[in-house]
C-alpha positions as CSV (number, residue, x, y, z in Angstrom):
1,X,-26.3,12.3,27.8
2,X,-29.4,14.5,27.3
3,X,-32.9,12.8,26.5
4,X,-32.4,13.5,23.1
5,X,-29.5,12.5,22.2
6,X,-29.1,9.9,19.3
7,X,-29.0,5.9,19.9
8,X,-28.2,2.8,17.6
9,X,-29.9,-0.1,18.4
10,X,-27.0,-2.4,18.8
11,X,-27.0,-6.4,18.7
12,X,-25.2,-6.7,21.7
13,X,-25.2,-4.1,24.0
14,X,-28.9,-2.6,22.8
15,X,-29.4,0.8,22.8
16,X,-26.1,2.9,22.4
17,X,-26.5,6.3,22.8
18,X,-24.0,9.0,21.0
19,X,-22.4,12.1,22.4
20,X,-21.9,14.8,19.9
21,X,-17.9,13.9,19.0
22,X,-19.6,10.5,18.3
23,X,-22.2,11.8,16.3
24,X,-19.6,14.5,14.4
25,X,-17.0,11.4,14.1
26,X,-19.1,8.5,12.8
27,X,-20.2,11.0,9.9
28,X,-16.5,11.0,8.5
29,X,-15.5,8.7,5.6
30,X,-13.1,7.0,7.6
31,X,-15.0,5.6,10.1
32,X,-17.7,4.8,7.5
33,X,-15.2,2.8,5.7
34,X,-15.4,0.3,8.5
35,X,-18.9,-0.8,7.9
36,X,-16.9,-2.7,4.8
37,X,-14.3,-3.9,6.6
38,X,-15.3,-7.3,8.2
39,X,-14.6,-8.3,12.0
40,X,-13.5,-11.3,11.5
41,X,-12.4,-11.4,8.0
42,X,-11.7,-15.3,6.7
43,X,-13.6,-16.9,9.9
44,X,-16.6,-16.1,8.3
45,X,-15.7,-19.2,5.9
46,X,-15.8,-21.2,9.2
47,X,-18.5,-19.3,10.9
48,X,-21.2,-18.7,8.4
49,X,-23.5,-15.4,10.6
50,X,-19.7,-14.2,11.8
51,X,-20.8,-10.8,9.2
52,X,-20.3,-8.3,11.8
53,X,-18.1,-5.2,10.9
54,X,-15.5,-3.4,12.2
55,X,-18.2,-0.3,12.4
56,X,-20.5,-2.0,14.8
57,X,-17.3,-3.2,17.0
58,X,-16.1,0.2,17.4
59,X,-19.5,1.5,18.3
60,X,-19.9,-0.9,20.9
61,X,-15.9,-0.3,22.2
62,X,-17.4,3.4,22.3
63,X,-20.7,2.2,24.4
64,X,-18.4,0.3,27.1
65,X,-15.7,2.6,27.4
66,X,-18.4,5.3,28.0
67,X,-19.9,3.4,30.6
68,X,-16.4,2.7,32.0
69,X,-15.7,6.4,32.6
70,X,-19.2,7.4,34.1
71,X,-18.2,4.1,36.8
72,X,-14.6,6.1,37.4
73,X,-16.0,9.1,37.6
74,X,-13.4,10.5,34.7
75,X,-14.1,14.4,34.5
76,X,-13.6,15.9,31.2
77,X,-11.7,16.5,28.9
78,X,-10.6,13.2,29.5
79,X,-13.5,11.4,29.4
80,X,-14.2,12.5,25.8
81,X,-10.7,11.9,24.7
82,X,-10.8,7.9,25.8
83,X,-14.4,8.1,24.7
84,X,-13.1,9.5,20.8
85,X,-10.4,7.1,21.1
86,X,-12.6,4.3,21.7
87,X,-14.4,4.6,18.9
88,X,-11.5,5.2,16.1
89,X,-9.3,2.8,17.5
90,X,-9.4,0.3,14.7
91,X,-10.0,3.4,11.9
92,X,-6.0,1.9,11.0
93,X,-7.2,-1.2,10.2
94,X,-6.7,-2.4,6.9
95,X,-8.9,-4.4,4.3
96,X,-10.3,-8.2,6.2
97,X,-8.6,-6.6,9.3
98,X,-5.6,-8.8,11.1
99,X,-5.8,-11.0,8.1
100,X,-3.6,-8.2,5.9
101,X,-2.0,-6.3,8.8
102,X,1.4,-7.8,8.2
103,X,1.7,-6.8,4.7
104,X,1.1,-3.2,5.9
105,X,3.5,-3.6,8.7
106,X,5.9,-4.7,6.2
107,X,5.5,-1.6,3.4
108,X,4.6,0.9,5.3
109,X,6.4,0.2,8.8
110,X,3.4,0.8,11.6
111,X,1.1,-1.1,13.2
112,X,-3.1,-0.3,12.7
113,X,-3.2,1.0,16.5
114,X,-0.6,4.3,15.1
115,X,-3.1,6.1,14.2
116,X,-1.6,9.8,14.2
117,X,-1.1,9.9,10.7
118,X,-5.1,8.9,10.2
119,X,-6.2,11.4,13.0
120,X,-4.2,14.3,12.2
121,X,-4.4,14.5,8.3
122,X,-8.3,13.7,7.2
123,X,-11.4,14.5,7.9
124,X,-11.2,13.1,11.3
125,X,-8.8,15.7,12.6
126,X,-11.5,18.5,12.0
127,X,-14.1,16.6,13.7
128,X,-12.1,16.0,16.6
129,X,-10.6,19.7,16.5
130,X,-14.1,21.0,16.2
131,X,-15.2,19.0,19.6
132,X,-12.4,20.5,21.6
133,X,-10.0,17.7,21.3
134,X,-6.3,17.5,20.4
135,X,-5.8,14.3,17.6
136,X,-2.7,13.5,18.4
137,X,-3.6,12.9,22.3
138,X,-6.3,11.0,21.0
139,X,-3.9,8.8,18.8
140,X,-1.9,8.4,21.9
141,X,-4.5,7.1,24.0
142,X,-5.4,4.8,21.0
143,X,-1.8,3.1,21.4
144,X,-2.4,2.7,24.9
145,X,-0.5,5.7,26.0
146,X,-1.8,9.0,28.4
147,X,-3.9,8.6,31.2
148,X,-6.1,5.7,31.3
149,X,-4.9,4.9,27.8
150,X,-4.8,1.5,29.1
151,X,-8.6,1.4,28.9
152,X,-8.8,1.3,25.4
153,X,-5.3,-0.4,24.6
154,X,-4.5,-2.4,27.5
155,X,-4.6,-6.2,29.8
156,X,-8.1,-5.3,29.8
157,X,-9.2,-3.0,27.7
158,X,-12.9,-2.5,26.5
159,X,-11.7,-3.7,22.8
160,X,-11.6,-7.1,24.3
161,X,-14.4,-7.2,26.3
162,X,-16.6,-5.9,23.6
163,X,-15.1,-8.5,20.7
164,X,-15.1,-11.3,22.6
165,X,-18.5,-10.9,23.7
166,X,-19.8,-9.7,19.9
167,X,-17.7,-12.5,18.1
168,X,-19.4,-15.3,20.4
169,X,-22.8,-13.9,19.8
170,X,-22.2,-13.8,15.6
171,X,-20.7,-17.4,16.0
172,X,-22.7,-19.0,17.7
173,X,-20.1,-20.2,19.9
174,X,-20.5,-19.9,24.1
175,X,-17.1,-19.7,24.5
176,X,-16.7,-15.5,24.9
177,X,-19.7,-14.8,26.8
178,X,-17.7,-13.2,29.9
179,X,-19.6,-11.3,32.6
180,X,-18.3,-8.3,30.7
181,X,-20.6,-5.7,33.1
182,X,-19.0,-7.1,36.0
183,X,-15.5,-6.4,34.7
184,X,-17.1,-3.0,34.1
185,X,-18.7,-2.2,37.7
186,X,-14.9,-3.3,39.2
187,X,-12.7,-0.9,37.4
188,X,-11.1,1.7,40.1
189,X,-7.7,3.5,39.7
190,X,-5.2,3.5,41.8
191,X,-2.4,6.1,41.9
192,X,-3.5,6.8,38.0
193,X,-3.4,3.0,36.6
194,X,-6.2,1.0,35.9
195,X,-7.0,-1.8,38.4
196,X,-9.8,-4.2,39.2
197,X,-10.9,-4.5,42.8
198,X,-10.4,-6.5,45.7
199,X,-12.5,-9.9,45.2
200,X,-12.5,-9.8,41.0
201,X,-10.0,-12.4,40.5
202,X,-12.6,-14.9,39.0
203,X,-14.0,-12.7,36.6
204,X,-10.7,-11.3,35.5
205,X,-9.5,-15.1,34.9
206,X,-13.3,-15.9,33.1
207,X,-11.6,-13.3,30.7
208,X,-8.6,-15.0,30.1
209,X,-10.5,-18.8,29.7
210,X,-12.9,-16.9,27.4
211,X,-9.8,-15.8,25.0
212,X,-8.4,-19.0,25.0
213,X,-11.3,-21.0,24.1
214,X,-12.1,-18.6,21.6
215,X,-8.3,-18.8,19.9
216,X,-8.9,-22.4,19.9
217,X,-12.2,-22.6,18.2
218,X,-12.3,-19.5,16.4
219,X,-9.6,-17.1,16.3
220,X,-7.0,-19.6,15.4
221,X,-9.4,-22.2,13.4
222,X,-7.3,-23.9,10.5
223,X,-9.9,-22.7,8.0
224,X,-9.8,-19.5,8.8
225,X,-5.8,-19.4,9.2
226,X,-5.3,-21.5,5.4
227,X,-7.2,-18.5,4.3
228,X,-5.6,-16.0,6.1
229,X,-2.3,-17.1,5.0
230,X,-3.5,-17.1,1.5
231,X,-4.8,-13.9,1.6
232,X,-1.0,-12.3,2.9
233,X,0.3,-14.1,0.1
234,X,-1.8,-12.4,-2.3
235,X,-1.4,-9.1,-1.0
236,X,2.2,-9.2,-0.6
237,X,2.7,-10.0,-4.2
238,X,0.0,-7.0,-5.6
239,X,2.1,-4.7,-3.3
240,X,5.6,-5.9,-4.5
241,X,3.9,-5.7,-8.1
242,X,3.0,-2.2,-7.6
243,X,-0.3,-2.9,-8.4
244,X,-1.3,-0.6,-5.8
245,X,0.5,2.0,-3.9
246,X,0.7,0.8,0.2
247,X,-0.9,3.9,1.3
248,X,-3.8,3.0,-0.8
249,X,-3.9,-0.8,-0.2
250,X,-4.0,0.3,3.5
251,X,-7.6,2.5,2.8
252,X,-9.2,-1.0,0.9
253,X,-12.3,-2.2,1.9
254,X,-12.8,-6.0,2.0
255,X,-14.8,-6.2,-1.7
256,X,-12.0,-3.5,-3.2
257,X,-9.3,-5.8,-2.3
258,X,-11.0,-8.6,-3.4
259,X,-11.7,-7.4,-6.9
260,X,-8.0,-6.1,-6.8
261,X,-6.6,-9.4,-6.3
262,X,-8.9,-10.8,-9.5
263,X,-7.8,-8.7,-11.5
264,X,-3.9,-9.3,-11.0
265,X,-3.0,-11.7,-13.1
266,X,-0.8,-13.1,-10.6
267,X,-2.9,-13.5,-7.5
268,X,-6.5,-14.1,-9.7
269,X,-6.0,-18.0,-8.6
270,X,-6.1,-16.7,-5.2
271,X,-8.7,-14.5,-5.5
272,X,-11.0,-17.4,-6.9
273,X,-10.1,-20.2,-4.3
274,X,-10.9,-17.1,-1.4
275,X,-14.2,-16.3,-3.0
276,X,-14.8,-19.5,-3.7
277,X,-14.1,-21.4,-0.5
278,X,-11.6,-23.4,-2.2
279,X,-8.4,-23.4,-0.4
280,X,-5.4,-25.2,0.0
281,X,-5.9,-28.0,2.3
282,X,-3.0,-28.9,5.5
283,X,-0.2,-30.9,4.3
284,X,1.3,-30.4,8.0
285,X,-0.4,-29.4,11.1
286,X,2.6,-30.2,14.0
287,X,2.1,-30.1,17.5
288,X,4.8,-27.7,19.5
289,X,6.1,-30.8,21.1
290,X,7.0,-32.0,17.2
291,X,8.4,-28.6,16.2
292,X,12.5,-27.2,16.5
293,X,12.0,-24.3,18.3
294,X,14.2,-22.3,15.3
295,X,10.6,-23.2,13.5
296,X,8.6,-21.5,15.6
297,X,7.1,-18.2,15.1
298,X,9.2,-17.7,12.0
299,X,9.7,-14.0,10.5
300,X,8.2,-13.4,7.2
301,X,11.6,-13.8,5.3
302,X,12.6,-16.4,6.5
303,X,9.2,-18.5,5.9
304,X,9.5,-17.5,2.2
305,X,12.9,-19.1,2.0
306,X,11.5,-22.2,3.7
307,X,8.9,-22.0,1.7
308,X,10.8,-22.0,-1.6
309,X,13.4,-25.1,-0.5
310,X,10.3,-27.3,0.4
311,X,8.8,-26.3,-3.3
312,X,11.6,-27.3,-4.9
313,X,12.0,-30.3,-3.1
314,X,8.9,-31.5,-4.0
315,X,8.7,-30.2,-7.3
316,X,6.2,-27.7,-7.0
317,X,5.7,-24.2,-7.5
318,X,6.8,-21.8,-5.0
319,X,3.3,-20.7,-4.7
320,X,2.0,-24.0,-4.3
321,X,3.5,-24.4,-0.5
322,X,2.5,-21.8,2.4
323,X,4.3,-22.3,5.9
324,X,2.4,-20.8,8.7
325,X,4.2,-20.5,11.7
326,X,2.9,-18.1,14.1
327,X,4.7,-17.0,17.6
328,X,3.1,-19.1,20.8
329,X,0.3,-16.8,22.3
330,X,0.4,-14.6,25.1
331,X,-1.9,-14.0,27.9
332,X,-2.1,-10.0,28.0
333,X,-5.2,-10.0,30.8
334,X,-2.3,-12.1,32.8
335,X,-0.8,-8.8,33.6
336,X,-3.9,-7.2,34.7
337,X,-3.6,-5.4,38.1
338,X,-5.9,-6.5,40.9
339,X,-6.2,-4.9,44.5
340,X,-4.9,-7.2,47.1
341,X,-4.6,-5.8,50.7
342,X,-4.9,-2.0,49.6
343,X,-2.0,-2.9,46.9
344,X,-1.8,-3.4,43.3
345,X,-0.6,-6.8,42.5
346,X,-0.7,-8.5,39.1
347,X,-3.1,-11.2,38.1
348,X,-0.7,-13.6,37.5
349,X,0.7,-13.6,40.9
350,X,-2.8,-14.4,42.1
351,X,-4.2,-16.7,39.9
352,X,-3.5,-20.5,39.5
353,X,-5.2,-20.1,36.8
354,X,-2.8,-18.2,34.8
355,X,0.2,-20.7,34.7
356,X,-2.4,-23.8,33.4
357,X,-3.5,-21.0,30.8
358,X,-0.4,-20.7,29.4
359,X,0.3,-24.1,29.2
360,X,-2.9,-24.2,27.1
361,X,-2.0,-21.9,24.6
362,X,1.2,-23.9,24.2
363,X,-0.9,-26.8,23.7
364,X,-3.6,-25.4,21.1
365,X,-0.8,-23.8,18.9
366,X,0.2,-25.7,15.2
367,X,2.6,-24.9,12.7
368,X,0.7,-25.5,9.8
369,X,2.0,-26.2,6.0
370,X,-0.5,-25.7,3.0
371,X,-0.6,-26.7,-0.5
372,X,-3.1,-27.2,-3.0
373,X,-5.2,-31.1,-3.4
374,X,-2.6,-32.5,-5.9
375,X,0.8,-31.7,-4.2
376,X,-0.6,-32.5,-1.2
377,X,1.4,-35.7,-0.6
378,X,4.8,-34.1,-2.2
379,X,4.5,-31.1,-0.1
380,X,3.9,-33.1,3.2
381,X,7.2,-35.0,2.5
382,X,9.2,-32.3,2.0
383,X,8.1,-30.1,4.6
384,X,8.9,-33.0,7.1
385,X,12.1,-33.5,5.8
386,X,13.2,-29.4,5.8
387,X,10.9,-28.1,9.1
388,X,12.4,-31.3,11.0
389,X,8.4,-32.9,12.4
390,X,6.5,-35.2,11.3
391,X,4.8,-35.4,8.0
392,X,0.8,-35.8,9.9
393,X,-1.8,-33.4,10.2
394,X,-2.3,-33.6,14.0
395,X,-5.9,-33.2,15.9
């Protein structure tokens, strides 16, 4: 960086300082678009200061993985190719983020890291073209592929260290504050993968804890998943309605989706209880232990069928019961590689840790049935009797 190079005082990380792709990229609409787009969409109804945006995430992803390749030693190109792809890596991301990425998944058939399509046919492509640098490798590193792809998309990548760290800090919560610097000064690479070294084992596992704690308390909060839920119903139906092309929906900001939904006749009721902060309340929140395991991280078809059979059961409206049944989480930094004895092993076969971890996640995770205040007691009896648990709202 030359001493007069551009910085953003950041929250986090303090002074950032831009290279000229940065500088050329942040000045497209695309990435602009991102300063509407919420970083943790619907647990700011939880979290009150959780405001941050997708805009100031990437720019600190940039920051650390920037740092990152100085510490390696990356020459360029390279280094400006995982530094470009750090900062457009969530430039997919639809409107309130993960909260509508299943919808696009569903209408459109790719995930927000697939960026190629972004990269290679806006604004974005120019930029990158004019700074020497091929979009589609940059999309590639963005899905985790290419050399030291894994940097940006990987066990553990500088996404995570720099959301965990940034969510704690606009929460309030302690829970994500890991040593992410240290994390930083161990990265090596060994034979061309990405490794932490020898002696790291605690602060790769202070990474893990850090994730879990915050799935448990933020990430996976029941406020914040009632709404969530709510919010896929509602765009599922303006996308089925053809209220908006997919391609578009995909483009939303947060406040454009919003004012999309109210003006649907069919999802305006959503739209108001979201805005509002008046959602449906749990009718079911099951342990695992309580839960069939053919209930378990249900696909989105086959919710809306149970879904439908507990409405009528109980006399209500299909859009009066939501089932949310996610998949039991995974522990990605598990299969972080560690240098042990000159050799790459994986964190998992060094870490006690790991196993109890896992076990955690197991522990933490619900299946969750909502329904509005009045069908509440209906709802909870009918879901017991079709999902096969018990009709209680555990702790």
């Amino acid at each position: 960086m030359t001493p007069t190079a551009t910085t953003i005082k950041d929250s986090v990380h303090d002074y950032i300082e831009l290279c000229p792709t940065a500088e050329a990229l942040l000045d497209t609409a695309p990435m602009q678009r991102l300063r509407y787009v919420r970083q943790l969409s619907t647990v700011q109804l939880v979290y009150p200061s959780a405001n941050h945006t997708r805009f100031e995430h990437s720019l600190g992803v940039y920051h650390l993985a920037s740092r990152a390749v100085d510490r390696l030693g990356v020459d360029d190109p390279l280094a400006d190719r995982l530094r470009a792809a750090a900062l457009v890596h969530d430039v997919g991301h639809g409107p309130f983020g993960h909260q509508t990425e299943a919808a696009i998944e569903r209408h459109l058939g790719r995930h927000h890291d697939e960026i190629e399509w972004l990269l290679t046919d806006s604004e974005l492509a120019s930029a990158l073209e004019a700074q020497g640098l091929d979009p589609e490798a940059v999309a590639a590193t963005v899905d985790g592929r290419g050399p030291l792809g894994e940097l940006v998309s990987g066990s553990l990548d500088v996404d995570r260290m720099d959301y965990l760290v940034r969510d704690a800090h606009h929460t309030g919560v302690p829970y994500g504050t890991i040593d992410h610097s240290r994390l930083l000064y161990s990265l090596r690479t060994v034979d061309g993968d990405l490794a932490l070294e020898a002696g790291n084992v605690a602060t790769a596992e202070s990474a893990l804890i850090a994730r879990t704690l915050m799935n448990a308390t933020v990430y996976g909060h029941h406020v914040s998943r009632i709404a969530g839920a709510m919010l896929d119903r509602a765009s599922e139906r303006v996308l089925r309605d053809a209220v908006v092309a997919p391609e578009r929906f995909a483009r939303l900001t947060d406040s454009e989706l919003l004012s999309l939904l109210a003006e649907h006749e069919s999802t305006a009721d959503f739209e108001t209880r979201l805005r509002e902060r008046s959602l449906y309340k749990r009718a079911i929140w099951a342990q695992r232990g309580t839960v069939p395991d053919r209930f378990v991280g249900l696909a989105y078809d086959r919710t809306r069928e149970l879904e439908r059979e507990i409405a009528e059961l109980a006399g209500v409206d299909p859009s009066a019961v939501i089932v949310d049944s996610p998949p039991v989480p995974s522990s990605p930094e598990s299969r972080a590689k560690i240098v042990v004895n000159g050799e790459l092993r994986r964190l998992e076969e060094r870490s006690s840790l790991v196993a109890g971890l896992d076990a955690c996640a197991r522990e933490i995770w619900r299946l969750g049935v909502y329904a509005p205040e009045p069908a509440l007691s209906a709802v909870r009896d009918a879901a017991a009797a079709v999902l096969e648990t018990e009709a209680t709202v555990a702790p």
